[in-house]
Backbone atoms as SQL, in Angstrom:
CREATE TABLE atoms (id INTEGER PRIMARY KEY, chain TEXT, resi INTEGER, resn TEXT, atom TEXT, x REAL, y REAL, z REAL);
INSERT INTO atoms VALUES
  (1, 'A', 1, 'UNK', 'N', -11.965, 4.592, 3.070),
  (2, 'A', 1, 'UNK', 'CA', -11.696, 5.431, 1.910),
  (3, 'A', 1, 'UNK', 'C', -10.979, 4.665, 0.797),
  (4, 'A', 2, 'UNK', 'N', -10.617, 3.479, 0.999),
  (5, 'A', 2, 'UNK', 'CA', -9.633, 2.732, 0.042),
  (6, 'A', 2, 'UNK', 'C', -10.638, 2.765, -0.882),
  (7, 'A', 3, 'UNK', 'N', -12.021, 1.646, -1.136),
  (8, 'A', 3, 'UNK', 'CA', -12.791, 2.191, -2.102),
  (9, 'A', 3, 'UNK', 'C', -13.058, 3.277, -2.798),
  (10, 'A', 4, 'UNK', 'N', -13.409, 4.310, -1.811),
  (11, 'A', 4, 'UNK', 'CA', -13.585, 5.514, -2.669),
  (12, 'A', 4, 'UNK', 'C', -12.777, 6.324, -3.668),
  (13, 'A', 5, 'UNK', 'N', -11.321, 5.869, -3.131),
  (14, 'A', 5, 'UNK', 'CA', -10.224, 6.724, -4.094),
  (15, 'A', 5, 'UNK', 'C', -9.229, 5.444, -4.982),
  (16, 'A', 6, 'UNK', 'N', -10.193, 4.447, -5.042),
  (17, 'A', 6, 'UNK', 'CA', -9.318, 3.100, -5.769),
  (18, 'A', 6, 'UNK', 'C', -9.705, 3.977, -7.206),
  (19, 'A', 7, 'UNK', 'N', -9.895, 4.578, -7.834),
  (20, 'A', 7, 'UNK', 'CA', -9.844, 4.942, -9.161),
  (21, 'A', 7, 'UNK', 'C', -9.515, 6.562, -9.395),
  (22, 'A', 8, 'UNK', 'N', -9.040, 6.810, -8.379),
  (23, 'A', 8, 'UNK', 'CA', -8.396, 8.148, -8.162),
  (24, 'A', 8, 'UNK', 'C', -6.928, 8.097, -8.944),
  (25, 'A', 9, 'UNK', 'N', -6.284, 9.203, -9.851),
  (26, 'A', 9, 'UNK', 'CA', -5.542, 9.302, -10.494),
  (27, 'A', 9, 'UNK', 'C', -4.098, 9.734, -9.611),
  (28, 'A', 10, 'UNK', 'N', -3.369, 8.960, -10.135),
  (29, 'A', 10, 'UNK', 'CA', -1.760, 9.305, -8.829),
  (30, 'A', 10, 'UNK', 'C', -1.817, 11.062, -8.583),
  (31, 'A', 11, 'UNK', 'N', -2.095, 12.291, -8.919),
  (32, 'A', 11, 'UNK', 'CA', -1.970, 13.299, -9.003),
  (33, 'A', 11, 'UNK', 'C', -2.728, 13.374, -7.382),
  (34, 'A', 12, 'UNK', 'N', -4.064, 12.995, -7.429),
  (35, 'A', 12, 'UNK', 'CA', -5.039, 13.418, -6.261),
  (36, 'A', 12, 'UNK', 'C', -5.107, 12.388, -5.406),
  (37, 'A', 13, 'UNK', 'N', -4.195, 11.640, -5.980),
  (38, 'A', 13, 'UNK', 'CA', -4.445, 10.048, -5.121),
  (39, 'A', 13, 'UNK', 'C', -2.990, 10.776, -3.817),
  (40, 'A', 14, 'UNK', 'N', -1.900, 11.253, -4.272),
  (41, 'A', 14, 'UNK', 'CA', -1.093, 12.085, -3.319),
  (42, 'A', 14, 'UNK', 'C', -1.631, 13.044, -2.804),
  (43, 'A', 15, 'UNK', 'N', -2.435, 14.030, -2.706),
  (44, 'A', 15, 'UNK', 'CA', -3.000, 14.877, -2.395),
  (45, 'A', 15, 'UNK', 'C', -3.994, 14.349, -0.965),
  (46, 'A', 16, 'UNK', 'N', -4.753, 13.376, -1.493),
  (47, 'A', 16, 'UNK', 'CA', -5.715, 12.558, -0.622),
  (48, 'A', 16, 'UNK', 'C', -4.717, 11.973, 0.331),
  (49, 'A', 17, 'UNK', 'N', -3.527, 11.674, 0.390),
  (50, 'A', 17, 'UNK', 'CA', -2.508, 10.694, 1.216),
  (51, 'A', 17, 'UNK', 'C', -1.953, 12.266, 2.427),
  (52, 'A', 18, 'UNK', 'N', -1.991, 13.037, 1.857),
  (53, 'A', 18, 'UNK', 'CA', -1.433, 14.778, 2.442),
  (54, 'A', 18, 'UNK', 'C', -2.776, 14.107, 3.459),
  (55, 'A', 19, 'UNK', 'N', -3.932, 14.858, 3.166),
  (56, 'A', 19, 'UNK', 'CA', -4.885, 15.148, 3.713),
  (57, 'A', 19, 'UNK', 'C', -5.058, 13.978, 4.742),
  (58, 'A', 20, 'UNK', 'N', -4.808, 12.739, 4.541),
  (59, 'A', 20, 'UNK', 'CA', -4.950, 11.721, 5.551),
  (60, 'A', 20, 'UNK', 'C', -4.060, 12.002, 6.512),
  (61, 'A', 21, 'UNK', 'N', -3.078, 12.246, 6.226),
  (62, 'A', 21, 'UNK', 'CA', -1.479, 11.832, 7.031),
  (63, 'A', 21, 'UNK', 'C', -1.916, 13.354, 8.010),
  (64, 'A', 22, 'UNK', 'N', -2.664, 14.090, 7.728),
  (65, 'A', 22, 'UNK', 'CA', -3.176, 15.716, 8.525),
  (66, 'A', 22, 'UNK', 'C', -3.860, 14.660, 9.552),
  (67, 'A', 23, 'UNK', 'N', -5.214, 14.113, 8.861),
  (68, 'A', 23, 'UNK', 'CA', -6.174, 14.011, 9.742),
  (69, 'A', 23, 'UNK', 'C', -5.644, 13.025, 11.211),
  (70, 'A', 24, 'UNK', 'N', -4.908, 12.062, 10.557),
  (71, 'A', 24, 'UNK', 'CA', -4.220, 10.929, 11.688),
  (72, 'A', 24, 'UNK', 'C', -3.462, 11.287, 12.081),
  (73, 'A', 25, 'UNK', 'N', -3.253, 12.608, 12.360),
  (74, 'A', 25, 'UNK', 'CA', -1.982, 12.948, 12.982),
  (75, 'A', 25, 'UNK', 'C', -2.577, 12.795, 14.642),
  (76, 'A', 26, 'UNK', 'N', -1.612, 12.089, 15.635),
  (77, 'A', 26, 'UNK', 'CA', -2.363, 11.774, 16.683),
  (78, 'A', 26, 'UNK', 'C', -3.267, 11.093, 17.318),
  (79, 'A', 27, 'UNK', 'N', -3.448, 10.207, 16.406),
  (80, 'A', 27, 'UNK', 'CA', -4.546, 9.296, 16.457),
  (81, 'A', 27, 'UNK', 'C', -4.526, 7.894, 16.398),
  (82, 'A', 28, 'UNK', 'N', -5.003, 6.946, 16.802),
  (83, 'A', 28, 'UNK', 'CA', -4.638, 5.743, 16.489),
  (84, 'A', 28, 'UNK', 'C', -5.970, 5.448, 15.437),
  (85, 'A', 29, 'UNK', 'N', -5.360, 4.948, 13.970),
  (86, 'A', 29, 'UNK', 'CA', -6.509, 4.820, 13.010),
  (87, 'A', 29, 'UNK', 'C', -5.867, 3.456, 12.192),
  (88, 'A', 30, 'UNK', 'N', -7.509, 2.884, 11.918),
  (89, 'A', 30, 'UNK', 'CA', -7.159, 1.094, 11.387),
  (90, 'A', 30, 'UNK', 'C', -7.525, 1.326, 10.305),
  (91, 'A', 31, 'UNK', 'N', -6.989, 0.953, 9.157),
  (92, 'A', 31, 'UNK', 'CA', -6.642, 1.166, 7.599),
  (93, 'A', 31, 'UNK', 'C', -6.991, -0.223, 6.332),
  (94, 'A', 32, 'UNK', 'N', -8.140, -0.878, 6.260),
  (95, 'A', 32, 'UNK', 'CA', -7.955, -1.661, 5.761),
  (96, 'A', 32, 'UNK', 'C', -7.489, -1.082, 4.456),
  (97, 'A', 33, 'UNK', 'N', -6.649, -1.360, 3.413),
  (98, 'A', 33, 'UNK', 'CA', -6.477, -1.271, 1.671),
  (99, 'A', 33, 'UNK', 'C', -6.068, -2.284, 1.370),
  (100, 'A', 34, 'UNK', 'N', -6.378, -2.375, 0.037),
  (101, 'A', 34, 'UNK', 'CA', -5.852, -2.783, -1.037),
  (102, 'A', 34, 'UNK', 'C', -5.043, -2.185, -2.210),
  (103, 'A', 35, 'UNK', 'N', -4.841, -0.910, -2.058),
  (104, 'A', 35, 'UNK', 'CA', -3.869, -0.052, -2.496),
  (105, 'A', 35, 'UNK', 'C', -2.753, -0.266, -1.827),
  (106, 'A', 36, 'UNK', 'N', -1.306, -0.855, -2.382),
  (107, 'A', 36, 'UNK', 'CA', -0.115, -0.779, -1.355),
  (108, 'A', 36, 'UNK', 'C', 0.169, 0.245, -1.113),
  (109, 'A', 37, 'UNK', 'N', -0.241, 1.656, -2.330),
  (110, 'A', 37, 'UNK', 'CA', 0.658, 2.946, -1.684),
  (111, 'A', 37, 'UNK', 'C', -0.113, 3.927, -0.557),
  (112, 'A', 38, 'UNK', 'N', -0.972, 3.001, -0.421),
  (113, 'A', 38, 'UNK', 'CA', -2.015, 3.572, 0.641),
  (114, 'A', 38, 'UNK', 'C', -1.105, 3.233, 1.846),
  (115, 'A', 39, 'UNK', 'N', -0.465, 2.120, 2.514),
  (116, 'A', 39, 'UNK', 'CA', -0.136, 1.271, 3.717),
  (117, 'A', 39, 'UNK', 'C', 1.389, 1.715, 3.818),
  (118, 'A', 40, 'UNK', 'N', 2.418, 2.299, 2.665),
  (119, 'A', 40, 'UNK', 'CA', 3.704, 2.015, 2.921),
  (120, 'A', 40, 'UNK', 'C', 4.125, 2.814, 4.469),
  (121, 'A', 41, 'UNK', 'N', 3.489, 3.826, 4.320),
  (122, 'A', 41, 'UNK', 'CA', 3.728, 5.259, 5.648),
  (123, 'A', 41, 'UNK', 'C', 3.491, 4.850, 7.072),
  (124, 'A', 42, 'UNK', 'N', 2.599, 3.806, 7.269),
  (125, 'A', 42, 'UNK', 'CA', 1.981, 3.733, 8.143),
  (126, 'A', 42, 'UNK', 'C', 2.695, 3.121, 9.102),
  (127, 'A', 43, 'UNK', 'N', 2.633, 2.732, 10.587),
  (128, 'A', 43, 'UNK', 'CA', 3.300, 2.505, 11.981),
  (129, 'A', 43, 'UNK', 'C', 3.305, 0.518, 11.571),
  (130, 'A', 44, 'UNK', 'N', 2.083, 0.679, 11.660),
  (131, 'A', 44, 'UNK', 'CA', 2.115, -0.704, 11.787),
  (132, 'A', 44, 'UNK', 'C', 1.576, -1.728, 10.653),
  (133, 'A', 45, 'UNK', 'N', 1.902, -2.976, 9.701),
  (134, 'A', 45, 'UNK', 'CA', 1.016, -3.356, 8.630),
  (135, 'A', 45, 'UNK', 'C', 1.022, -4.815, 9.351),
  (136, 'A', 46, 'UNK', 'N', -0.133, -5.281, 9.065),
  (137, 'A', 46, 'UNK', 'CA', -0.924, -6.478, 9.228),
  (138, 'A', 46, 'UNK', 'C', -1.064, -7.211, 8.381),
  (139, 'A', 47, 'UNK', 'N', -0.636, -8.133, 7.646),
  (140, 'A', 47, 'UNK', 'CA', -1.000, -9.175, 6.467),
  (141, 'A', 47, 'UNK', 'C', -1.938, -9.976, 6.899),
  (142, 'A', 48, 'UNK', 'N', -2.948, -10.335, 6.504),
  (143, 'A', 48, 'UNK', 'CA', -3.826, -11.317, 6.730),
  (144, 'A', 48, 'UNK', 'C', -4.459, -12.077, 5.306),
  (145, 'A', 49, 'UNK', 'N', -3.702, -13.623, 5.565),
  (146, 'A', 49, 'UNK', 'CA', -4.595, -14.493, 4.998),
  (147, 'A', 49, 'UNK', 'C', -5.400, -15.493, 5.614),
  (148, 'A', 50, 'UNK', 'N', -6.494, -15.758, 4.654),
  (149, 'A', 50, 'UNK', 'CA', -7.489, -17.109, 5.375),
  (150, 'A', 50, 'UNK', 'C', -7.918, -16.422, 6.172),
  (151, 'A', 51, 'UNK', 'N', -7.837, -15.329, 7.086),
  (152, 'A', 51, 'UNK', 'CA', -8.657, -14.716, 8.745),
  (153, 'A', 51, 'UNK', 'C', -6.992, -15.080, 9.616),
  (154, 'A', 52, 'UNK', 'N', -5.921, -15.592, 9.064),
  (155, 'A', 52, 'UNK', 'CA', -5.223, -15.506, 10.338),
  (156, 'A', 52, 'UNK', 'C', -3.785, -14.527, 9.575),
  (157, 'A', 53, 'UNK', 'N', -3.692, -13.332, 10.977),
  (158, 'A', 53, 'UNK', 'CA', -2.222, -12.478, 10.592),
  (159, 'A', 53, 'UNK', 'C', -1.014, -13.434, 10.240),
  (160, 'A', 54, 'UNK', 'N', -0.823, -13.496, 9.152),
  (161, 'A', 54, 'UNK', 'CA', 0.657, -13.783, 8.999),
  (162, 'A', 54, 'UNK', 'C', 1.994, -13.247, 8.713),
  (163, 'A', 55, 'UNK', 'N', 2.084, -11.925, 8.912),
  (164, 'A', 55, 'UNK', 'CA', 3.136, -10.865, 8.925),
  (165, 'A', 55, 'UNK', 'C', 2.536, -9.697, 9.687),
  (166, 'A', 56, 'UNK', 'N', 3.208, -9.191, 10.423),
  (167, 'A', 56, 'UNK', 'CA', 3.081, -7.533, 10.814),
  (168, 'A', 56, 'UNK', 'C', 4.829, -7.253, 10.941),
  (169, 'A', 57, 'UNK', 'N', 4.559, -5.891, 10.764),
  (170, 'A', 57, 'UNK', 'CA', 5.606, -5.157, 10.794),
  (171, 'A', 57, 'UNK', 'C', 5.737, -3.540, 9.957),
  (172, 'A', 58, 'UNK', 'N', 6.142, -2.951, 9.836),
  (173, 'A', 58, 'UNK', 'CA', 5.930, -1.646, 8.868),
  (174, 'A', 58, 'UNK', 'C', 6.611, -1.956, 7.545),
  (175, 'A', 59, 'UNK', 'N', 6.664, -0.697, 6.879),
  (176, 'A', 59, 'UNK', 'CA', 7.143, -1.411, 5.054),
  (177, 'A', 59, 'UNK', 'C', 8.725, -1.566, 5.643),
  (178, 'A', 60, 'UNK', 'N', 9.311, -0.775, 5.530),
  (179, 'A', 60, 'UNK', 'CA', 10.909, -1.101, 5.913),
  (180, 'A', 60, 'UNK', 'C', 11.747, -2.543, 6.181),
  (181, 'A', 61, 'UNK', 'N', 10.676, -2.987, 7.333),
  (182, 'A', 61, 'UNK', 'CA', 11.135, -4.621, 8.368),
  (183, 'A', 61, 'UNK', 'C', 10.301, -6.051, 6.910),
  (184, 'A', 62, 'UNK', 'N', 9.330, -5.530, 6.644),
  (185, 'A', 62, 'UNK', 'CA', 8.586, -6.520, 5.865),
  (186, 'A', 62, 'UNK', 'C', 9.623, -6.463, 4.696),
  (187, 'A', 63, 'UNK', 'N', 9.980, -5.647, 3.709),
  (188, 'A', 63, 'UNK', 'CA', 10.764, -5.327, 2.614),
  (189, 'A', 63, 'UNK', 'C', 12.026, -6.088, 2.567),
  (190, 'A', 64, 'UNK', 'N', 12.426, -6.165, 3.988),
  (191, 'A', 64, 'UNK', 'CA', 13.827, -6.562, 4.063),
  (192, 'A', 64, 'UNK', 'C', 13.876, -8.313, 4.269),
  (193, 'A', 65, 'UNK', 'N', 12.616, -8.583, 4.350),
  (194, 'A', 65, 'UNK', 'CA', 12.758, -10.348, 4.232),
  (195, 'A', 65, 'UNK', 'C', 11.853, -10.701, 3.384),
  (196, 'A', 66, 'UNK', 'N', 11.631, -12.031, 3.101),
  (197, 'A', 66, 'UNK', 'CA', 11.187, -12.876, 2.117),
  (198, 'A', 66, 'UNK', 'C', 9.618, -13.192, 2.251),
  (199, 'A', 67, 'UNK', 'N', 9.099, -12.067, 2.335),
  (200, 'A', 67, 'UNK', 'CA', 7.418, -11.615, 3.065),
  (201, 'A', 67, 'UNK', 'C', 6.524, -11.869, 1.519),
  (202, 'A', 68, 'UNK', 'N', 5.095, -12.166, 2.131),
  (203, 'A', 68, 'UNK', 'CA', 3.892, -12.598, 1.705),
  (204, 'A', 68, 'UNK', 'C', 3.868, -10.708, 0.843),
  (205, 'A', 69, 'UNK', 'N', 4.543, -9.702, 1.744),
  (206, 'A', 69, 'UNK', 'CA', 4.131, -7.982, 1.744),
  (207, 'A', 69, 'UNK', 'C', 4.762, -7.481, 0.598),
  (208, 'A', 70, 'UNK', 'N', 5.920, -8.445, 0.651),
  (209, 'A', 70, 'UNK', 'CA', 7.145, -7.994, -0.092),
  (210, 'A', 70, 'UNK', 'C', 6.801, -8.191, -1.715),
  (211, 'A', 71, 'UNK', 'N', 6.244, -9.640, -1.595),
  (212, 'A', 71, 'UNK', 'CA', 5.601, -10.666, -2.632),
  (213, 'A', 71, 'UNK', 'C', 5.090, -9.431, -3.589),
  (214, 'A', 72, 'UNK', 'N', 3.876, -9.167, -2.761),
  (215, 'A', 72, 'UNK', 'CA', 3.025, -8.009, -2.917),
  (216, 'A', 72, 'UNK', 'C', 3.480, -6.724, -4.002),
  (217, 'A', 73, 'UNK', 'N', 4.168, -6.074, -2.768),
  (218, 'A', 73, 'UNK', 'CA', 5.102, -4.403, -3.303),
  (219, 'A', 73, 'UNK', 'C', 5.461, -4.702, -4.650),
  (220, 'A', 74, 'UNK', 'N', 6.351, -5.727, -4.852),
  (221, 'A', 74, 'UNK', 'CA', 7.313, -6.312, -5.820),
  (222, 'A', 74, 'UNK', 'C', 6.030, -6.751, -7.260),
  (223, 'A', 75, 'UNK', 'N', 5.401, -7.446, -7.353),
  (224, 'A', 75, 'UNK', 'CA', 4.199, -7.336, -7.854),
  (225, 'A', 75, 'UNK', 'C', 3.580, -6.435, -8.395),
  (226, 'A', 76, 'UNK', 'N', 3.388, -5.313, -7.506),
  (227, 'A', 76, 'UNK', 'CA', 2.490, -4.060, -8.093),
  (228, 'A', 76, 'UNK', 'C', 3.445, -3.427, -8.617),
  (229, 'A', 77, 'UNK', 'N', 4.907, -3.186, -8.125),
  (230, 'A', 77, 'UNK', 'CA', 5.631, -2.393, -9.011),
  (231, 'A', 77, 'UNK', 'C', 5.907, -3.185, -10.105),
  (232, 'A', 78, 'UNK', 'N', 5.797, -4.335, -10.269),
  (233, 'A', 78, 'UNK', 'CA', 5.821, -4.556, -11.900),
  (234, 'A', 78, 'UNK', 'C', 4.949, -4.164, -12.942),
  (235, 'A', 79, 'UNK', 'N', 3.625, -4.179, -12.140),
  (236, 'A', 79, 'UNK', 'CA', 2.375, -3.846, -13.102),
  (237, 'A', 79, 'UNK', 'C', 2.721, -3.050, -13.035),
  (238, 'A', 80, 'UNK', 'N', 2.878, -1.602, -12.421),
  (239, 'A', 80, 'UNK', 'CA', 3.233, -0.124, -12.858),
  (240, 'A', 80, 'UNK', 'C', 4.131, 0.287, -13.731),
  (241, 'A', 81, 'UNK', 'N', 5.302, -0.720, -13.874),
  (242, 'A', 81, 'UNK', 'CA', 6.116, -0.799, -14.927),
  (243, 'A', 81, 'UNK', 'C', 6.100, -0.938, -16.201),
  (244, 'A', 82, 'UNK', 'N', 5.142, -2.047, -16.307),
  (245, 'A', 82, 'UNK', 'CA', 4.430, -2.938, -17.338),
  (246, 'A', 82, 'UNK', 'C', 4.231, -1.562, -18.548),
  (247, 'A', 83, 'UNK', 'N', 5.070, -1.680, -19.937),
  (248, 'A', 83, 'UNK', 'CA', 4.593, -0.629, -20.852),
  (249, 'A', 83, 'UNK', 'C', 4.188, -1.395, -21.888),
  (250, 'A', 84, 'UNK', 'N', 3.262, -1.353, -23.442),
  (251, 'A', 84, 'UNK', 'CA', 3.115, -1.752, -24.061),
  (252, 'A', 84, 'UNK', 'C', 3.941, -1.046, -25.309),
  (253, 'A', 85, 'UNK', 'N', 5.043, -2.041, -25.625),
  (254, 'A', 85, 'UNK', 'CA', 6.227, -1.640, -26.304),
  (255, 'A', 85, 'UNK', 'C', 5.473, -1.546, -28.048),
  (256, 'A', 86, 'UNK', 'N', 6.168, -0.716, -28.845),
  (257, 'A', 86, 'UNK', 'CA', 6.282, -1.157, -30.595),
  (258, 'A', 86, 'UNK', 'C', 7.142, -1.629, -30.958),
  (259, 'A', 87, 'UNK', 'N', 6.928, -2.338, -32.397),
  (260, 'A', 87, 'UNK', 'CA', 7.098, -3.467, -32.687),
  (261, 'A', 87, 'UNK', 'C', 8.497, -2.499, -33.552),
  (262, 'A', 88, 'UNK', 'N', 9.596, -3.246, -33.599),
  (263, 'A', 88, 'UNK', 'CA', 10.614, -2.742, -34.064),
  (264, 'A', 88, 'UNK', 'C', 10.784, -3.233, -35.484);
């Protein structure tokens, strides 16, 4: 589903995260994204570069050290930040 809702608007893009977090309830389910706010909730995250894991851990344990994940989070929340200011 990461494809399908990569252009989904934050409003339904939470809505769609409800409806997941229903369906996996109980379940063991493998998650590839590329959305970080898709992965933060989840039990377990997997970093993989080149084909080999080089971090697992959940957001919490990854956040708190000097991670490839962290790199990441830190990254996208800048672009989300990112405003295009006027000129004073």
């Amino acid at each position: 589903m990461d494809e399908a809702s990569a252009a989904v608007d934050p409003e339904n893009e939470h809505e769609l995260q409800k409806a997941f977090a229903e369906l996996m309830k109980d379940k063991t389910v493998i998650m590839i994204a590329h959305r970080l706010t898709s992965v933060r909730n989840v039990d377990e995250i997997l970093v993989i570069e080149n084909g080999q894991i080089i971090e697992r851990g959940n957001d919490k344990n990854l956040m708190k050290r000097d991670s490839r994940y962290k790199f990441f989070q830190d990254l996208y929340a800048q672009a989300n930040d990112w405003r295009v200011r006027e000129h004073a």
